[in-house]
Structures are given as C-alpha cells and as structure tokens.
C-alpha positions, 0 to 999 in steps of 0.5 A: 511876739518873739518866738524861740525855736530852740536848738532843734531845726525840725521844731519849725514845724511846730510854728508853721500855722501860728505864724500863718495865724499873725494878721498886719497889725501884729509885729514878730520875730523867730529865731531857730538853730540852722544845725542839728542839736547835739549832746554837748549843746545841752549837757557838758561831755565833762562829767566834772563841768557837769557838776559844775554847771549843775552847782552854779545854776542850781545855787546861783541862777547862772549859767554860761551864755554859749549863744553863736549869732552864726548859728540862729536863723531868724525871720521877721514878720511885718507889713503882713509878710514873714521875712528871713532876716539876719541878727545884724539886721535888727534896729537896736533898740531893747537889749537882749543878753540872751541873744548877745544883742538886741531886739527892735522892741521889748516883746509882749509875749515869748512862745517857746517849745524847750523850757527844760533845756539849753538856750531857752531854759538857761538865758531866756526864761530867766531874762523874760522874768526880770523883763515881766515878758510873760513865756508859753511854752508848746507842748512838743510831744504828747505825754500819755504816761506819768514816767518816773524820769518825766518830773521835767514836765512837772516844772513850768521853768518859769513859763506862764503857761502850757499849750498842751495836746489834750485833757490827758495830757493836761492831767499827765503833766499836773500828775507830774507836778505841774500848776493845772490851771496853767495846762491850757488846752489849745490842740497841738498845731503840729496837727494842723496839716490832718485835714488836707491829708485826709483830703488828698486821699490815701492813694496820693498819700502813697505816692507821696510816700513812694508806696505802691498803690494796691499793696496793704501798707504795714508802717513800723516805728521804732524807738531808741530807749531801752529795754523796749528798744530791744523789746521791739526790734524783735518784734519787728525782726518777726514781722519782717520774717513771716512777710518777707514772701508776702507781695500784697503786703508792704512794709515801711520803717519810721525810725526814731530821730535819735536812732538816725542820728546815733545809727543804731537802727536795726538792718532790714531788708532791702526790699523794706522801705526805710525813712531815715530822712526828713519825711512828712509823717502825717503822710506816711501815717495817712497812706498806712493800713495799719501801724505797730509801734510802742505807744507814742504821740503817734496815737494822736495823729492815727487817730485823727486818720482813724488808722489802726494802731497796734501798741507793742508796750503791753502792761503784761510785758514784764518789761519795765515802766509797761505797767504805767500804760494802763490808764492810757489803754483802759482810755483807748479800749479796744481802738489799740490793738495788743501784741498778741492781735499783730498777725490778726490786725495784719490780716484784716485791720479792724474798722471802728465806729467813727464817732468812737474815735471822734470822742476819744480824740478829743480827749488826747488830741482836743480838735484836729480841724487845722487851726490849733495854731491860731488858738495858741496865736489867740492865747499869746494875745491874751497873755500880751494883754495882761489878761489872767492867762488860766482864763484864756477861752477857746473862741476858734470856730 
C-alpha cells in the first residue's frame, strides 16, 4: 500500500492507527510534506497562470509536476516495523512520475486524504488510473451541511472510493454529487484515540491541557470564514466580558489553524488560555464542561465525550448559508444547545441520556471504539484484492 499524506504535516494524524493496523505480511510506504501548505502550493498567486492552469488541466488533463524530493517525508514499513526512510533509499523498481522516481514496487492500493488538491488531485490520481492502482480517499473532516461551495466533495477525482465519518456524512456527500455506493462508512481513525481519553479521566486530561483542576472549563473555537467569523467573535467578546471576574469559571480558545497561520485571531485577555500551537484536541475537548462554537466536526468527537455543545450557527441568524444547518439540528435535537441557551448551559451544563447520545453518534460518527483505522486498513484490503469495493463489510469487532 502507498499512502499519500499530502501537503498538510497535521494530517499524519489521520494515519496513525491505520498504520498501527499493517501486520508482517504487509509492505507500506507513506509519504508526507515536512512544511506547512501554503497558498501557492495549491493555487497560483497569479491570477493570469491561474487561469492558465485551470485551461490546461481542464482542457488537457495536465498540470505541472512542482513536486520537491526535499520536501516529502517518507517512512517504510516492512519486517513488522515502520521506518523513516529517504526517497533516495528506495530500490528502483517501478517508475513513479508523480514522485519524480521510483517506488520498490507497483502498489495494490493508494489511500489518500486530499483528492481535491495539489499533489494528490494533479499527478497522482491520474497516474494510479493509467496504472489500474485502485485510490481510497479518508474523508479529513465531517461534513454536516450541503454548502453551495462544498461540490468538491461531490466529485470522487478519480477515487475508487470514500472512507467517510457517518451516515450523515455519507448523504451529505451523495447530496453534493457524489456515487453513494462509493461513501463507504468505516468511522473516522482520527477518533481513534477517544477511548483512552475517556480512560485517563477529566482531571489528567486538565493537566494535560494546563486547566485548573476545580474550575468549570469553558472551551471556545473559532472559525476563519466570514460572515460567521465576525458573528462569533462577538460572541466570544461577550462571554469573555461577563466571565472576566468569574474565578470558578476557566476560559480556553481553540483557534481555527487558518486563523493561527493568517493572525487573525481575535486579542483576548491574558488571563485566557489561548492554543494557538499544535495541541491534542481530543484532550482539550475531554477536559471541557461545556463547548461553544459553530457547528463543526468537533460535534463528533464531543459527542463521542458526551460534552455539551452550544452551537453559535442558528438557522434564525440571518447570517448567510445558517438556514442550511437544519437537518443537522433537527438531527441533533435537544443535545445541541442555541445561542440564547449560552449563559444558562454556562451555569449549569445539562446532562443528557447516555444511550441518546450513543444513537446519535452513530449516525455522524459510526463507532468510536478506537479501531476505525483498521477498518479502513480492512477496506484497502478488499480493494487490493480486486474485490467490488461498494461490497466491503464492516467485520471489526
């Protein structure tokens, strides 16, 4: 199996427990940019080779291979063991234009997790097709609504398949366009590590994130898209004003990656925890009492955590695209708390029936019992196989 990690360092995480899942009879290779994406590397700054490279790839299937060896981590797995490697490392075996080399072998099966972009969408993907290499893409995030500028997710780009989060999920992405037979649900593996976070506890969890052990946690996350960028961050302002004096009360920001990478975080007090850097997520959401945020894929894993959620998009906003969240919070029912609930749910977060939330879960999340990566480990099997991939059984106890 060759695993391409694309252009974002933080999506190794998405891979960790699938290869965890590679027994000693399996061969792998994964490569992974070691440098932030930035803009450029997707879309040219020039609007005219912008065009340009729109033409030639819609007209003519091409684009230019800006692939730098320097620039990709690679690790191997073999003998039981992944191993970092270096492109130069590699036997030459079978020719691999993408990476402007070779590989050691011709893979059965490519797993990916940006079909709709840079390096995987414009030299991979086409060259797995010519090669009859069947390509699964993982879904990276959660879609929960049907936006009018989400139609990427309604194209397969080639892909065999789509290793998607939930049902929800597999509809929104169906309703977008996309083959639903090919929307295979297998679980995210990015909520893989849940179960040993629910185990640690909510107080090592606090430690973990720097919380005080006693205080009621607030967690706030942003979002970079505007108009509801605004939207929130008076929300937030708000929250901050009236909990300023509050000492049983804690306040911690999430800050949208685009955001930390732009600077265009709101300024907050001091005496508010702000994680701008690299944190586990699942830890910050598992030591909160309560999360306010637009809905996002967060709702999976707070779920999963059984952590109340206030969602700061409200169909009744005015604000645009808001009304699109419906089926979501008619879905979510009374487990999703409104904007005009914030103060109350501050002040007494609400306790819901555990096997209401199980039911839901399963329907936006599938399962969180920490082996969603061997089910899409499982999947890549069945495709290597030449098996029908729409066919592919979940079988992971």
């Amino acid at each position: 199996m060759l695993i391409h990690g694309s252009e974002h360092p933080r999506h190794s995480k998405t891979f960790a427990s699938i290869l965890a899942s590679f027994t000693s009879e399996d061969e792998g290779l994964m490569l992974i940019s070691n440098q932030d994406a930035k803009a450029t590397d997707f879309t040219p700054s020039n609007l005219f080779l912008h065009k340009f490279r729109d033409i030639c790839w819609d007209w003519f299937s091409f684009s230019k291979n800006n692939f730098q060896k320097a620039r990709w981590d690679w690790c191997k797995f073999k003998n039981n063991l992944w191993e970092n490697v270096s492109q130069g490392d590699l036997e030459n075996k079978f020719k691999c234009p993408p990476i402007k080399g070779f590989l050691p072998w011709k893979p059965d099966v490519i797993l990916c997790v940006s079909p709709h972009e840079g390096h995987t969408k414009y030299q991979l993907i086409p060259w797995a097709i010519k090669q009859e290499i069947p390509v699964i893409s993982v879904d990276h995030g959660c879609p929960l609504v049907v936006f009018p500028f989400g139609n990427y997710r309604g194209s397969m780009m080639g892909c065999n398949a789509n290793a998607v989060w939930g049902e929800f999920a597999a509809k929104i992405n169906s309703k977008q366009g996309a083959n639903r037979e090919l929307q295979i649900i297998t679980g995210s593996p990015t909520l893989d590590d849940i179960p040993a976070k629910i185990k640690l506890g909510k107080r090592e969890l606090r430690k973990r994130v720097g919380a005080k052990p006693n205080s009621k946690m607030v967690l706030l996350m942003t979002t970079h898209r505007e108009p509801l960028k605004t939207h929130c961050d008076n929300i937030f302002n708000e929250i901050c004003k009236k909990l300023k004096f509050d000492d049983n009360i804690e306040i911690h920001v999430k800050p949208h990656p685009v955001e930390s990478r732009t600077n265009t975080i709101i300024k907050f007090d001091k005496g508010i925890k702000v994680h701008e850097q690299d944190v586990d997520l699942h830890a910050l959401i598992g030591a909160s009492d309560i999360i306010i945020s637009p809905a996002t894929s967060v709702i999976v894993p707070a779920l999963a955590m059984n952590i109340p959620f206030v969602n700061l998009l409200d169909p009744n906003s005015g604000i645009e695209d808001s009304h699109l969240y419906l089926p979501l919070i008619e879905l979510l029912g009374e487990t999703i708390g409104e904007v005009s609930e914030i103060d109350e749910w501050i002040k007494n977060p609400p306790k819901f029936d555990a096997e209401r939330i199980v039911n839901i879960f399963k329907k936006v999340g599938y399962k969180s019992d920490g082996k969603n990566g061997k089910r899409i480990y499982d999947l890549c099997k069945w495709a290597s196989l030449g098996k029908p991939i729409e066919q592919w059984k979940d079988c992971i106890e």
